[in-house]
BAFI-3210 file (N, C-alpha, C; in Angstrom, 3 decimals, decimal comma, padded with zeros to 6 digits):
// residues 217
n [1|2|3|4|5|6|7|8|9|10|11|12|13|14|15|16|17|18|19|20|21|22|23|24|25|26|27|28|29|30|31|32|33|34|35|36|37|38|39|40|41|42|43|44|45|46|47|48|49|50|51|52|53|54|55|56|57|58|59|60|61|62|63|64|65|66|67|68|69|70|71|72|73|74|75|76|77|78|79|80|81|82|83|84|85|86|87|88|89|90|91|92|93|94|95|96|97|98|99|100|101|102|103|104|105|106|107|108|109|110|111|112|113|114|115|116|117|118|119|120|121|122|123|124|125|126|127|128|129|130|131|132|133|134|135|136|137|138|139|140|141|142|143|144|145|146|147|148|149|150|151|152|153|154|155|156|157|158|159|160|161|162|163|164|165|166|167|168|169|170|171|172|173|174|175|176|177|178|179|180|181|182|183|184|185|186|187|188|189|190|191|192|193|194|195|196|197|198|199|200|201|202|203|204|205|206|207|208|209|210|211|212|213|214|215|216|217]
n.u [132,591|129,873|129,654|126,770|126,129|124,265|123,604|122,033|120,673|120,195|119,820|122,465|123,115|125,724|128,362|128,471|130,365|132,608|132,703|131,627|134,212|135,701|134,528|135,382|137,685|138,309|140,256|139,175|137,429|134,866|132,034|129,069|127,294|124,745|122,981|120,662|118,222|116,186|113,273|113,630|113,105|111,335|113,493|115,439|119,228|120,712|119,906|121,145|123,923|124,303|124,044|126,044|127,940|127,553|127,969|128,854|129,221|128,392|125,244|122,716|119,794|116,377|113,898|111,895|109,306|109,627|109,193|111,248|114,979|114,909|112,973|114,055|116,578|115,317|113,882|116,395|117,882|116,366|117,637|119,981|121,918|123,633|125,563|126,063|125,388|126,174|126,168|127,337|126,753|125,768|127,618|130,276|132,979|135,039|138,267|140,625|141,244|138,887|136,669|137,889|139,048|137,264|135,726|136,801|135,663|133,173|131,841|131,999|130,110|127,284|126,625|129,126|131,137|133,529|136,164|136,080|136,223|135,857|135,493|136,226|133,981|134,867|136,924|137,705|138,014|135,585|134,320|133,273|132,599|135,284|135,653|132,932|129,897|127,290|123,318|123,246|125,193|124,455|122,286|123,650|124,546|124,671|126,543|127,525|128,909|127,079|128,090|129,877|129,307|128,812|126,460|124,460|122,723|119,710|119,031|119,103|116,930|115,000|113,486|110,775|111,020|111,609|114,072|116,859|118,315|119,590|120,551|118,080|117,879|119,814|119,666|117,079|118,108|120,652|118,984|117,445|119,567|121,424|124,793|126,930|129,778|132,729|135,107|138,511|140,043|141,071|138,664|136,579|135,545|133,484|131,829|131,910|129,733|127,126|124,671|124,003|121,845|120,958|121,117|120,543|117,074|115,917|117,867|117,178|117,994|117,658|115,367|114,868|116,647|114,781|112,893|113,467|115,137|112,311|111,576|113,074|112,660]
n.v [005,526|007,063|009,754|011,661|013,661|016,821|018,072|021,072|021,612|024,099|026,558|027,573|025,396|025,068|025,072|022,713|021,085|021,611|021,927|018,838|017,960|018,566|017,403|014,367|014,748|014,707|013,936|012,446|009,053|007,980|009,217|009,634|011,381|012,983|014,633|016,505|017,930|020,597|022,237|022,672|022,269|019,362|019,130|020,012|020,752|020,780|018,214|015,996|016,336|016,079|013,598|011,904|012,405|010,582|007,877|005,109|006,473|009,178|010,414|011,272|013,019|013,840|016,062|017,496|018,609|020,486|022,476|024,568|025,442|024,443|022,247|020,361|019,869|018,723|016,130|015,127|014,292|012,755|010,373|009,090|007,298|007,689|008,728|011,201|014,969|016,317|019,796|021,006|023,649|024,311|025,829|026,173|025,161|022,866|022,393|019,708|018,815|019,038|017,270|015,231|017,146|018,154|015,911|014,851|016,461|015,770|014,568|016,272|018,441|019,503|021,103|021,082|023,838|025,626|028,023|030,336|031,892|034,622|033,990|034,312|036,398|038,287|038,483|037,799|036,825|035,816|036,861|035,622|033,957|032,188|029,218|028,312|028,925|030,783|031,405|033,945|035,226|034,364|035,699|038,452|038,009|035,674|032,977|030,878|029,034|027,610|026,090|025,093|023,650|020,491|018,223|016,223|014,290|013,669|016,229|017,835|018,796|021,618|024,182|025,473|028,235|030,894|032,366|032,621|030,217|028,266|030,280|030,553|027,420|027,454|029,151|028,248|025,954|026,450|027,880|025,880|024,806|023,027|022,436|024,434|025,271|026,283|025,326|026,659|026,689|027,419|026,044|025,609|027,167|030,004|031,003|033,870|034,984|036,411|035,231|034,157|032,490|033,537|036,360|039,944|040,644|038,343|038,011|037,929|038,286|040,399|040,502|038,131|037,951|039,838|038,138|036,011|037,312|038,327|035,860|035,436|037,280]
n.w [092,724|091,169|089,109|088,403|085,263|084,659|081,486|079,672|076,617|074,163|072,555|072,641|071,429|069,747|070,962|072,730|071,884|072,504|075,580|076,109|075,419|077,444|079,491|078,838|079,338|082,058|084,588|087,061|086,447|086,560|085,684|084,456|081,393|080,735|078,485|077,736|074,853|074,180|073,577|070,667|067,221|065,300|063,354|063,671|062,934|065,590|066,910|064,987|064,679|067,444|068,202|067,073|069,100|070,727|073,199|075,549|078,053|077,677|076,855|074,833|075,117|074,039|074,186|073,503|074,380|076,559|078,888|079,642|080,925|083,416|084,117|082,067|083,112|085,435|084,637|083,230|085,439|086,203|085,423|085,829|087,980|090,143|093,130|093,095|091,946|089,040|087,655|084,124|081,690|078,292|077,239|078,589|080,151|081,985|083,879|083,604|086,298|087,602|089,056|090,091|092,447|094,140|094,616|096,976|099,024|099,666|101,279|103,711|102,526|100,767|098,861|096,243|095,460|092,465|092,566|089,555|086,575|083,635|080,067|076,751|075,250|077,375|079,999|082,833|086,244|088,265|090,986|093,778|096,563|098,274|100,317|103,099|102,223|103,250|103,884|104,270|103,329|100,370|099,966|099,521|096,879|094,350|095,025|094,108|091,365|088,640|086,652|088,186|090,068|092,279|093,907|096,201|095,118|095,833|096,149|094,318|092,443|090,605|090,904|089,328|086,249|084,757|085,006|086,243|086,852|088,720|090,801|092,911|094,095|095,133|097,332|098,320|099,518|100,855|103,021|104,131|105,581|104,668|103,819|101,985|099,804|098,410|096,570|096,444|094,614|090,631|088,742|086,288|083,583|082,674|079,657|078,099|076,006|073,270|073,149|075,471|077,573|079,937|079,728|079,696|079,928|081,612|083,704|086,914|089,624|091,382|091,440|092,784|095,528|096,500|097,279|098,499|100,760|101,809|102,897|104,562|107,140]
ca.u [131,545|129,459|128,815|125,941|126,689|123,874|123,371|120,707|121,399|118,884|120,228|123,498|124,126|126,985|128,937|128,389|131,117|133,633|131,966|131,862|135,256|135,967|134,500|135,885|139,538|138,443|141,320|138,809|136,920|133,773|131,183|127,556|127,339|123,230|122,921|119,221|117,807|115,034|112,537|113,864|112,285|112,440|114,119|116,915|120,606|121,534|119,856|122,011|124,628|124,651|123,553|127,148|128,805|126,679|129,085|128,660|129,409|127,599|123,821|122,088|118,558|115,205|112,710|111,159|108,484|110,125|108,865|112,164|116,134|114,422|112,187|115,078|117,597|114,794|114,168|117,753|118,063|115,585|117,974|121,217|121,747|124,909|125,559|126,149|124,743|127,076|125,487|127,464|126,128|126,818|128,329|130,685|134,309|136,293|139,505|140,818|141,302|137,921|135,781|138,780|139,488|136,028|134,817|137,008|135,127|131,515|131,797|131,624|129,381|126,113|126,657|130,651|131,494|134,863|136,376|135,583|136,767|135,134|136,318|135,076|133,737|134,836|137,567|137,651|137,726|134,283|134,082|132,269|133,222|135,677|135,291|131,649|128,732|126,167|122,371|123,360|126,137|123,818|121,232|124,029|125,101|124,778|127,739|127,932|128,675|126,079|128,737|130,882|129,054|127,826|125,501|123,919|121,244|118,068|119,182|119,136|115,416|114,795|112,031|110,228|111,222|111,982|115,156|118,227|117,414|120,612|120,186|116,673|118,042|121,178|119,061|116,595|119,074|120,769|117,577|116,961|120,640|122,384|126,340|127,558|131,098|133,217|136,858|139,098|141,097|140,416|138,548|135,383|135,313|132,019|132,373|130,447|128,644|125,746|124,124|123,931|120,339|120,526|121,531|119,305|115,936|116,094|118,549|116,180|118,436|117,136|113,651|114,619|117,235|113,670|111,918|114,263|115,169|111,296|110,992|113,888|112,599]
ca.v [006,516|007,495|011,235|012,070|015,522|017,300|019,241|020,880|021,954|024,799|027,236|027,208|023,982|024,799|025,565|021,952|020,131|022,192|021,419|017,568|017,386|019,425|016,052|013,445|014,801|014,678|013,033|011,629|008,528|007,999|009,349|009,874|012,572|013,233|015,840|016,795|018,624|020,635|023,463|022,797|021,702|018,089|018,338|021,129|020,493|019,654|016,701|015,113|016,664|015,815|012,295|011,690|012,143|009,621|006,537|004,783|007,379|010,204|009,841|012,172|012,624|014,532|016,641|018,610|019,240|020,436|024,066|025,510|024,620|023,804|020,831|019,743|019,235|017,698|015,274|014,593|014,436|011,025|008,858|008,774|006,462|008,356|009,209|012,954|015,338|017,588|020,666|021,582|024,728|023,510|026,669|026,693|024,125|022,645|022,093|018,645|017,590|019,337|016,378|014,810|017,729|018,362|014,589|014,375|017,304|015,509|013,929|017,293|019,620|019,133|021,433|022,398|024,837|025,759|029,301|030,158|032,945|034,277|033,830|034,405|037,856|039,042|037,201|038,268|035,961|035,789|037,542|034,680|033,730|030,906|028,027|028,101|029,882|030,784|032,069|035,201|035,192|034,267|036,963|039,199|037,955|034,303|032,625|029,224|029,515|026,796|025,093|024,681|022,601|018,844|017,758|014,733|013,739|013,882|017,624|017,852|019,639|022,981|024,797|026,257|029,456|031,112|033,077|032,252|028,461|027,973|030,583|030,192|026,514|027,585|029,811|027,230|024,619|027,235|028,173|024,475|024,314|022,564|022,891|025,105|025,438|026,849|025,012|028,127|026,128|027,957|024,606|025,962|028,544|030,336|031,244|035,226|035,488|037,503|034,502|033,646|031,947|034,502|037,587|040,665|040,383|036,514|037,910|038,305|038,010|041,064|039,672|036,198|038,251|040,096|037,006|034,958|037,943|038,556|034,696|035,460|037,839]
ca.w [092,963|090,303|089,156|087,176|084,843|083,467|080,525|079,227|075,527|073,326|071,802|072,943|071,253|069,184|071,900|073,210|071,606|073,519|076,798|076,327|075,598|078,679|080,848|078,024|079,940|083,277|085,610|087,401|085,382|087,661|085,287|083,112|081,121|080,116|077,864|077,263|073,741|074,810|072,895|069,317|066,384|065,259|062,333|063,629|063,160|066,862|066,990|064,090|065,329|069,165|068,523|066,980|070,525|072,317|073,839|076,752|079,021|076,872|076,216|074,459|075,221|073,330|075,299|072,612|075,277|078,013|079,002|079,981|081,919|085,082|083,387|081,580|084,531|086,517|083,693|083,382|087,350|086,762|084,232|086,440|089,599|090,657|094,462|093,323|090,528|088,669|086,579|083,194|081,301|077,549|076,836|079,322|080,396|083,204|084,271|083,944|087,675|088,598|090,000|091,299|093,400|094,353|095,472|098,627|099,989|099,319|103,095|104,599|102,193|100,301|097,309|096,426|093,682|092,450|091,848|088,397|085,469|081,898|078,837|075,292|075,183|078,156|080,579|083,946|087,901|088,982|092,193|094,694|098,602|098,614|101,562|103,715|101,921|104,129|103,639|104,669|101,436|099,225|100,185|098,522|095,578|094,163|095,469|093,553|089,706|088,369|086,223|089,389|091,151|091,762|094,601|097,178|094,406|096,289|096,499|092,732|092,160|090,262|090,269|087,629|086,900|083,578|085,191|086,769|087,617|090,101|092,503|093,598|094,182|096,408|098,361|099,355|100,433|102,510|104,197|104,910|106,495|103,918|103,893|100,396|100,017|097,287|096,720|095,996|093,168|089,857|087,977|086,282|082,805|082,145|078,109|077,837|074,354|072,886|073,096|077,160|077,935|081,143|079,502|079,746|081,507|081,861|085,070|087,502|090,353|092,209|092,496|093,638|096,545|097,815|097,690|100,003|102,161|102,762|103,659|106,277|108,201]
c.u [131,231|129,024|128,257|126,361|125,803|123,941|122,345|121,165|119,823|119,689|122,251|124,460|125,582|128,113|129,157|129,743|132,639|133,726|131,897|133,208|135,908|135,937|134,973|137,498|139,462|139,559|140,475|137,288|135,195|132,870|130,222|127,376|125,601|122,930|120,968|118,933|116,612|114,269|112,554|113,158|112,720|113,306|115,810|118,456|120,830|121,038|120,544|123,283|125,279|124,147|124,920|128,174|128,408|127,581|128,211|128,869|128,678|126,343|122,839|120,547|117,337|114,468|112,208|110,096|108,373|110,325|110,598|113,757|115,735|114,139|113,145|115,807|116,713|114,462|115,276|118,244|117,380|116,418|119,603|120,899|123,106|124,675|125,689|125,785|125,688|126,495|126,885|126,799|126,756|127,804|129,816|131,890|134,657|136,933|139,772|140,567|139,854|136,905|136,756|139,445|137,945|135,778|135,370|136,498|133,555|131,197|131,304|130,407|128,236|126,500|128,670|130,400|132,866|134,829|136,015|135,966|135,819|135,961|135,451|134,956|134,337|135,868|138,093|137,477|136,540|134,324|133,297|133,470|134,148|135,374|133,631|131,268|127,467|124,716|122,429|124,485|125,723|122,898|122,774|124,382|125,026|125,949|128,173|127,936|128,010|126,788|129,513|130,474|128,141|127,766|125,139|122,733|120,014|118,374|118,784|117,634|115,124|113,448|111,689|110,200|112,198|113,111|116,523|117,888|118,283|120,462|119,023|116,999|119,125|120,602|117,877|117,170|119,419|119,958|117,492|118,586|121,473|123,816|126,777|129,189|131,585|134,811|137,616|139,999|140,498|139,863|137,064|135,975|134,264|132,463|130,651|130,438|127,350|125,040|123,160|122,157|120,315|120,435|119,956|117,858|115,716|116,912|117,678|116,313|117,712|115,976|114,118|115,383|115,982|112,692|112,339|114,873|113,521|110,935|111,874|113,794|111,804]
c.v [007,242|009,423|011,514|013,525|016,055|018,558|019,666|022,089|023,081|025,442|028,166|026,194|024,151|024,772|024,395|021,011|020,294|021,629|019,974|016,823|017,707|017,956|015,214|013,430|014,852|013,469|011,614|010,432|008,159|008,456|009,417|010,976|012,424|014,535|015,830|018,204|018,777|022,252|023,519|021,917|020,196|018,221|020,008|020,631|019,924|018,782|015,690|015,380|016,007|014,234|011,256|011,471|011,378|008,318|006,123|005,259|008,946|010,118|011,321|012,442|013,697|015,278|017,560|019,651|020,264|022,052|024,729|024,660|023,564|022,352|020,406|019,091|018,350|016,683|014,501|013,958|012,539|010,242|008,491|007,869|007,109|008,547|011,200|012,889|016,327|018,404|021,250|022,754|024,400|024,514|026,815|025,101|023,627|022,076|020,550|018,061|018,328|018,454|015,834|015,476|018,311|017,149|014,706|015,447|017,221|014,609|015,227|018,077|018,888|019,740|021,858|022,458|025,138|027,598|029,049|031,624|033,194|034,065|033,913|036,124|038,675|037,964|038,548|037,129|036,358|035,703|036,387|034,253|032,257|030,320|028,208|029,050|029,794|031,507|033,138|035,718|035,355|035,290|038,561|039,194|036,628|034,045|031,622|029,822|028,076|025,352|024,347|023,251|021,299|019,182|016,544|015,371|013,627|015,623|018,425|018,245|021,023|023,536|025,460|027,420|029,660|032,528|032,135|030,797|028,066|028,536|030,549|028,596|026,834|028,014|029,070|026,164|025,370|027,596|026,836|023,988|023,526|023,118|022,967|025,551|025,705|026,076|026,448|028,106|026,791|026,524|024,599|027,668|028,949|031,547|032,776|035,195|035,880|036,233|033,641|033,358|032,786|035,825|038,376|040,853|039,018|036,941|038,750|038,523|039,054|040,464|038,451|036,485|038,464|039,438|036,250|036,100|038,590|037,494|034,529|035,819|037,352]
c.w [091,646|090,276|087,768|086,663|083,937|082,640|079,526|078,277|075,214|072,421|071,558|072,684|070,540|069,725|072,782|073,014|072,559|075,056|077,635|076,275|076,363|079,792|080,575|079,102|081,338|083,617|086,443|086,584|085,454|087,114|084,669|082,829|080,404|079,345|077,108|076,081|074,297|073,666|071,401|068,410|066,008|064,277|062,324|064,024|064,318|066,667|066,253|064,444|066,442|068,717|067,791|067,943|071,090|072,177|075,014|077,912|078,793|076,401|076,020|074,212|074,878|074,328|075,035|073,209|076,176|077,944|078,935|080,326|082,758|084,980|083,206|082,389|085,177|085,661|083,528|084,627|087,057|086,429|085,388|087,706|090,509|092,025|094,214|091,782|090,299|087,725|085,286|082,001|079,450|076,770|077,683|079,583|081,631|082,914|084,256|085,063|088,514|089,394|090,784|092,342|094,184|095,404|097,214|098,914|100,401|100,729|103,877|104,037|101,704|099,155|097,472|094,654|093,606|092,091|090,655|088,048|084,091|081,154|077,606|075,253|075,936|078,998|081,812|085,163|088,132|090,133|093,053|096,050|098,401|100,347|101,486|102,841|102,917|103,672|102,892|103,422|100,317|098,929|099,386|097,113|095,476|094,247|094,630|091,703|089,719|087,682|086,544|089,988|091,476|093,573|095,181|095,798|094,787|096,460|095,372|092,015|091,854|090,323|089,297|087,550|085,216|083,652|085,151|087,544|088,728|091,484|093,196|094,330|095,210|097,331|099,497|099,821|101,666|103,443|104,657|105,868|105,955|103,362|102,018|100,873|098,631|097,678|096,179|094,383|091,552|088,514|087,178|085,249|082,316|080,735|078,723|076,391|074,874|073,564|074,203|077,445|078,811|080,869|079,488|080,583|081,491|083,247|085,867|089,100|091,489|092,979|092,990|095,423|097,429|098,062|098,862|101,346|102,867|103,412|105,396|107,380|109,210]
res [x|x|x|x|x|x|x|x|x|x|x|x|x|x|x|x|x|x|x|x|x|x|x|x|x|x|x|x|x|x|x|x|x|x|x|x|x|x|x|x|x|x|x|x|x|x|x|x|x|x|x|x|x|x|x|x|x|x|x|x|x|x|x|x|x|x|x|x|x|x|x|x|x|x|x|x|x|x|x|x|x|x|x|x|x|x|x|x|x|x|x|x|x|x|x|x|x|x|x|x|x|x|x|x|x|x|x|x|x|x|x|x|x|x|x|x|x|x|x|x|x|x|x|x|x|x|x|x|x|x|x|x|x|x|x|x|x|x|x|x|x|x|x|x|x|x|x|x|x|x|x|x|x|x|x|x|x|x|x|x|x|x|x|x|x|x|x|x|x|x|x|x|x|x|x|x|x|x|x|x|x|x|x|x|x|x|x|x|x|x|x|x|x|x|x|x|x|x|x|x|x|x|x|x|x|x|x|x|x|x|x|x|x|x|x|x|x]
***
């Protein structure tokens, strides 16, 4: 069973090499790693750079075009044939045995995420619901960390949206009735720097809560 893993690189790239060798040690062997270059100029460092890691399991792919995250992932989303999609953030790590403790639960759920911690600037457990996530969960607080969690592949669609690109995406699955689950195992590190593509007003989380709790009522 194949798992696709994307990553969608900008300005965050330096931070990538960490990241890839994070899946290089996965336990379990089962995967494609797509790493997409997106917004940068042609002739800027990552690309010479990142085009050094590319193997047969690592493919490093251009998209100079590509408005934003959202684009990117769904771009990336086309090149895999995998039965599941896994999101990596390229700033950000996991745990050795994290897909292999993950997959056996891909019978029952649609999206699973793992506990998850910071590190880097700031290192602290990230507060989120272990087991079932429901709607009604998410309507408080985004439940899924983004780097946690892989996916059924036709599920695998962002919308466009120059915020927080995950939870707008958790929130409409759960509205459509799709089973989110969190493993409790801590397998998933989100790195804090200045640097965070979300930081500041890029987190927009409020507005996207009174968007999906006015579609609820």
């Amino acid at each position: 069973m194949i798992v696709d893993i994307l990553m969608a690189v900008r300005s965050g790239w330096i931070f990538t090499f960490e990241a890839i060798w994070s899946v290089r040690r996965q336990l379990y062997p089962g995967w494609q790693l797509f790493v997409g270059v997106n917004g940068l100029p042609p002739d800027a460092l990552a690309w010479t750079m990142l085009d050094h890691l590319a193997d047969e399991q690592v493919h490093i792919l251009k998209y100079p075009d590509a408005a934003n995250k959202p684009a990117t992932l769904n771009l990336l989303a086309q090149e895999g044939r995998g039965k599941f999609v896994a999101v990596l953030d390229c700033d950000d790590i996991w745990l050795l045995s994290k897909l292999i403790t993950q997959l056996p639960h891909a019978s029952e759920h649609d999206v699973i995420g793992t506990a998850a911690e910071y590190f880097g600037t700031c290192t602290s457990p990230i507060p989120i619901k272990p087991g079932v996530v429901t709607f009604d969960d998410l309507l408080e607080c985004n439940q899924i960390v983004n780097s946690s969690a892989i996916m059924r592949r036709e599920l695998a669609v962002w919308d466009d949206t120059d915020g927080l690109d995950d939870y707008p995406l958790w929130l409409r699955l759960a509205h459509e009735g799709r089973r989110l689950y969190n493993i409790p195992e801590l397998l998933t590190r989100i790195r804090c720097h200045k640097e965070q593509w979300f930081a500041g007003t890029r987190d927009n989380s409020d507005e996207i809560r009174r968007k999906w709790k006015a579609v609820s009522r």
